[in-house]
FIKOLZA-1660 file (N, C-alpha, C; in steps of 0.1 Angstrom, whole numbers, plus 5000, padded with zeros to 4 digits):
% residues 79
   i   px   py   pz ch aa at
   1 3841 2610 0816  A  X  N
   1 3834 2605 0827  A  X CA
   1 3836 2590 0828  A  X  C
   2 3840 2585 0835  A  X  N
   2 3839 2571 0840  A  X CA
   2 3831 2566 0851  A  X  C
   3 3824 2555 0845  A  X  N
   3 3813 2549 0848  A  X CA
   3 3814 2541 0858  A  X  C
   4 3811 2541 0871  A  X  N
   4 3813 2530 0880  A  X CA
   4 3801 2525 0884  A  X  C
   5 3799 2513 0889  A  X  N
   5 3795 2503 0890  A  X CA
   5 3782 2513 0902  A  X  C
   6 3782 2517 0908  A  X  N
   6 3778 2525 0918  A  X CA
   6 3771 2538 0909  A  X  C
   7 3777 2547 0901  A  X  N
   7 3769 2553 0894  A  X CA
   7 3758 2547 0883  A  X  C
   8 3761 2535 0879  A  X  N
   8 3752 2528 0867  A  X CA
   8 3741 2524 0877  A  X  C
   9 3745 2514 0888  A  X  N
   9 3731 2513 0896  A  X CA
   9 3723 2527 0901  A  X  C
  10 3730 2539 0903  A  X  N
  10 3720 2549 0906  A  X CA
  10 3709 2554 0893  A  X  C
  11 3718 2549 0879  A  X  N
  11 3711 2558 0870  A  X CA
  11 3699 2545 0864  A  X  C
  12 3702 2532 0876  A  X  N
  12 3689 2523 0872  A  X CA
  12 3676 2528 0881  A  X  C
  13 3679 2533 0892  A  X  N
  13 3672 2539 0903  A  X CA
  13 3662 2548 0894  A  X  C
  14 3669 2557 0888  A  X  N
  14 3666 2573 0883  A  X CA
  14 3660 2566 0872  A  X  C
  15 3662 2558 0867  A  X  N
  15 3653 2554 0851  A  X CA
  15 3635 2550 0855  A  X  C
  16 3635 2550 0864  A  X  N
  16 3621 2547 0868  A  X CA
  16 3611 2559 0874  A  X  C
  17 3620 2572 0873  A  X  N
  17 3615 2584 0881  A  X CA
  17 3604 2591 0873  A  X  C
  18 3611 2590 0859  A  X  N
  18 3602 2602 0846  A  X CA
  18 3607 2598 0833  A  X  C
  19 3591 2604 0827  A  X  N
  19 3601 2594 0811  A  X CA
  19 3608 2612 0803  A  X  C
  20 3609 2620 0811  A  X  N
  20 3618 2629 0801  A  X CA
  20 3630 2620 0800  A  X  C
  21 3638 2618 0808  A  X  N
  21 3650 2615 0810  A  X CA
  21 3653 2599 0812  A  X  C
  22 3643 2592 0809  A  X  N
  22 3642 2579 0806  A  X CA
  22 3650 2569 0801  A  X  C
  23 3655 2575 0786  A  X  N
  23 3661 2570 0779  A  X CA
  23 3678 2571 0782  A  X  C
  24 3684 2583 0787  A  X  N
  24 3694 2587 0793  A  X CA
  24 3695 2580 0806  A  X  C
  25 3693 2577 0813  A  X  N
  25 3694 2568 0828  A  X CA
  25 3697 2551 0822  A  X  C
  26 3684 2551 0812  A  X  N
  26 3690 2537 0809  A  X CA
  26 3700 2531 0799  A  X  C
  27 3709 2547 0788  A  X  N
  27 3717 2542 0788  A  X CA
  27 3733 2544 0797  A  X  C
  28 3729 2550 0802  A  X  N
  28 3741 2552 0815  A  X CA
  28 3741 2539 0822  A  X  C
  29 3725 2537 0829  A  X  N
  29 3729 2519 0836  A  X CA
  29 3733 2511 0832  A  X  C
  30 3731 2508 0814  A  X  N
  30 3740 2501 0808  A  X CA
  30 3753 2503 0806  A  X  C
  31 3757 2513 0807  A  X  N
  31 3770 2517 0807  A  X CA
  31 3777 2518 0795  A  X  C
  32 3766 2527 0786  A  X  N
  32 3766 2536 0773  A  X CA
  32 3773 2547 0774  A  X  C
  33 3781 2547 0766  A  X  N
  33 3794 2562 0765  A  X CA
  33 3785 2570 0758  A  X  C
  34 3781 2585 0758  A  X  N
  34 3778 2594 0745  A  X CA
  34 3779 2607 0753  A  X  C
  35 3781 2615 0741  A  X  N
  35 3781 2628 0741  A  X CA
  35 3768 2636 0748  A  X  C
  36 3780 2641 0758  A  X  N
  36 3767 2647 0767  A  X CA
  36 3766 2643 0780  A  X  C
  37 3768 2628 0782  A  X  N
  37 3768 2620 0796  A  X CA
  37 3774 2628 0808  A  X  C
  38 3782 2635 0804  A  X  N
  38 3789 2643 0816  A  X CA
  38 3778 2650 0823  A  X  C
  39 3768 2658 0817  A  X  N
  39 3756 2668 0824  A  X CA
  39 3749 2659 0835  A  X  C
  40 3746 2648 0833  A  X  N
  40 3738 2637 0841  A  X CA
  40 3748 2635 0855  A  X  C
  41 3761 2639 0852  A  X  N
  41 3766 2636 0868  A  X CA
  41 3764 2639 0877  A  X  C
  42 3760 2652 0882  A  X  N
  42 3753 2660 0891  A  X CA
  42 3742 2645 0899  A  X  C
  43 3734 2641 0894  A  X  N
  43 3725 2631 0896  A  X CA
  43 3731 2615 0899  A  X  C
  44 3746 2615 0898  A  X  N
  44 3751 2602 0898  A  X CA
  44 3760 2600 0908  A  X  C
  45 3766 2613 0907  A  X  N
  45 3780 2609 0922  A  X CA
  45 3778 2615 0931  A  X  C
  46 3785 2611 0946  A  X  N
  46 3783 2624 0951  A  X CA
  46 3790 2635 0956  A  X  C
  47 3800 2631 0952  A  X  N
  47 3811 2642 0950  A  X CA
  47 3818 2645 0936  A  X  C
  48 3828 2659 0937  A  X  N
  48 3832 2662 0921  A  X CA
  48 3850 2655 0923  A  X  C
  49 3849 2650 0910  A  X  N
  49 3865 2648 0914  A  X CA
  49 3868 2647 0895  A  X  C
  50 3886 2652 0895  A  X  N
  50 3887 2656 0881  A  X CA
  50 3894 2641 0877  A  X  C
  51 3896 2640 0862  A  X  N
  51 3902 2628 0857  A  X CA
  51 3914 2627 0864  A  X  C
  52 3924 2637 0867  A  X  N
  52 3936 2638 0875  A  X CA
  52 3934 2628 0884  A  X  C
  53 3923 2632 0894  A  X  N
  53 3923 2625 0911  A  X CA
  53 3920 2611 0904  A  X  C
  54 3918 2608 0898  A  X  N
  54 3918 2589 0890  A  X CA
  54 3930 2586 0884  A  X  C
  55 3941 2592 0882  A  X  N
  55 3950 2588 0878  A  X CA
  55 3965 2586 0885  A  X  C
  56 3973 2574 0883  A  X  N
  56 3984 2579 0894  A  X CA
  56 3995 2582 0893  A  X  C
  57 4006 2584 0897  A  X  N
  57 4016 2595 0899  A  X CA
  57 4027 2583 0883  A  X  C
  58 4028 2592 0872  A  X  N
  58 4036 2590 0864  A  X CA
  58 4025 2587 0850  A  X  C
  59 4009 2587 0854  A  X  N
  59 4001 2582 0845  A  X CA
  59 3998 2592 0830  A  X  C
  60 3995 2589 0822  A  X  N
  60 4000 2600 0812  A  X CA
  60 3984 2598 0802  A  X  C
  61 3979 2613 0798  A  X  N
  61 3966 2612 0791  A  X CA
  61 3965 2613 0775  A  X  C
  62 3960 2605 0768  A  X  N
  62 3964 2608 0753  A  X CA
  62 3953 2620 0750  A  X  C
  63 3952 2632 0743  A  X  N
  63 3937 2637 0741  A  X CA
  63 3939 2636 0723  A  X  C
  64 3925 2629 0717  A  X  N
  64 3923 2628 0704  A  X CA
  64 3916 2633 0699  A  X  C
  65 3913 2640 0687  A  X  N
  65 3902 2649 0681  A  X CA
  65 3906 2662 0685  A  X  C
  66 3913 2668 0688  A  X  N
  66 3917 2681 0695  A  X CA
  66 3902 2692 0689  A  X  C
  67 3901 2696 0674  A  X  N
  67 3892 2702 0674  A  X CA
  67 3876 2701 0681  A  X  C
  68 3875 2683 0676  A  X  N
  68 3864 2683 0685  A  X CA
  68 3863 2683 0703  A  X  C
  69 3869 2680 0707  A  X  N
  69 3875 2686 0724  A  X CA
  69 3871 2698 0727  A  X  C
  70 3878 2710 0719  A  X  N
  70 3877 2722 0720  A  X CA
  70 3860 2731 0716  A  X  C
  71 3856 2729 0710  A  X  N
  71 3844 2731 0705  A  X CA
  71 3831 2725 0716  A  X  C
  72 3833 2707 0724  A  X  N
  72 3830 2703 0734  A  X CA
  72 3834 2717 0745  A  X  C
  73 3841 2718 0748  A  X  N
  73 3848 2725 0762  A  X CA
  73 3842 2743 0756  A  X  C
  74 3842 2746 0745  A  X  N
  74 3834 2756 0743  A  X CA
  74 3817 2763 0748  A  X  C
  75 3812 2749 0742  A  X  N
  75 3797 2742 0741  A  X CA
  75 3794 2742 0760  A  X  C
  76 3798 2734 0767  A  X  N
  76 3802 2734 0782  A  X CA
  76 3804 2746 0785  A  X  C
  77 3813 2753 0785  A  X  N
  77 3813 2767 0795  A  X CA
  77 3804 2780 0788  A  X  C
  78 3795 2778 0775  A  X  N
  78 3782 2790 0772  A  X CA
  78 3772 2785 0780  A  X  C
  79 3772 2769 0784  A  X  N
  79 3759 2768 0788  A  X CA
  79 3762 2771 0801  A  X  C
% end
């Protein structure tokens, strides 16, 4: 997920709504990377678009951790 300037100010918006999710909005506004951050999108953009549509023609993706990736992408499609 990549953080834009437009999503971080919404998730300053949302940090003021409830303190379940309090601590998560505020570190998104700061523009805190972690595990998990993806679920909060739904609340941040307002459309879906994949890493692909961000990248441009000839642009190439490294993926590292492979096991951990797979186990993530596991985890994501039970829930």
């Amino acid at each position: 997920m990549v953080l834009t300037d437009a999503m971080r100010a919404r998730a300053q918006e949302l940090s003021g709504t409830g303190t379940f999710s309090r601590g998560q909005w505020e570190r998104l506004a700061e523009g805190e990377l972690f595990d998990g951050m993806e679920a909060w999108l739904p609340w941040l953009a307002d459309g879906e678009s994949l890493l692909t549509d961000l990248l441009g023609p000839g642009s190439q993706v490294v993926l590292t951790e492979p096991r951990r990736l797979r186990d993530r992408a596991v985890e994501l499609y039970d829930d």
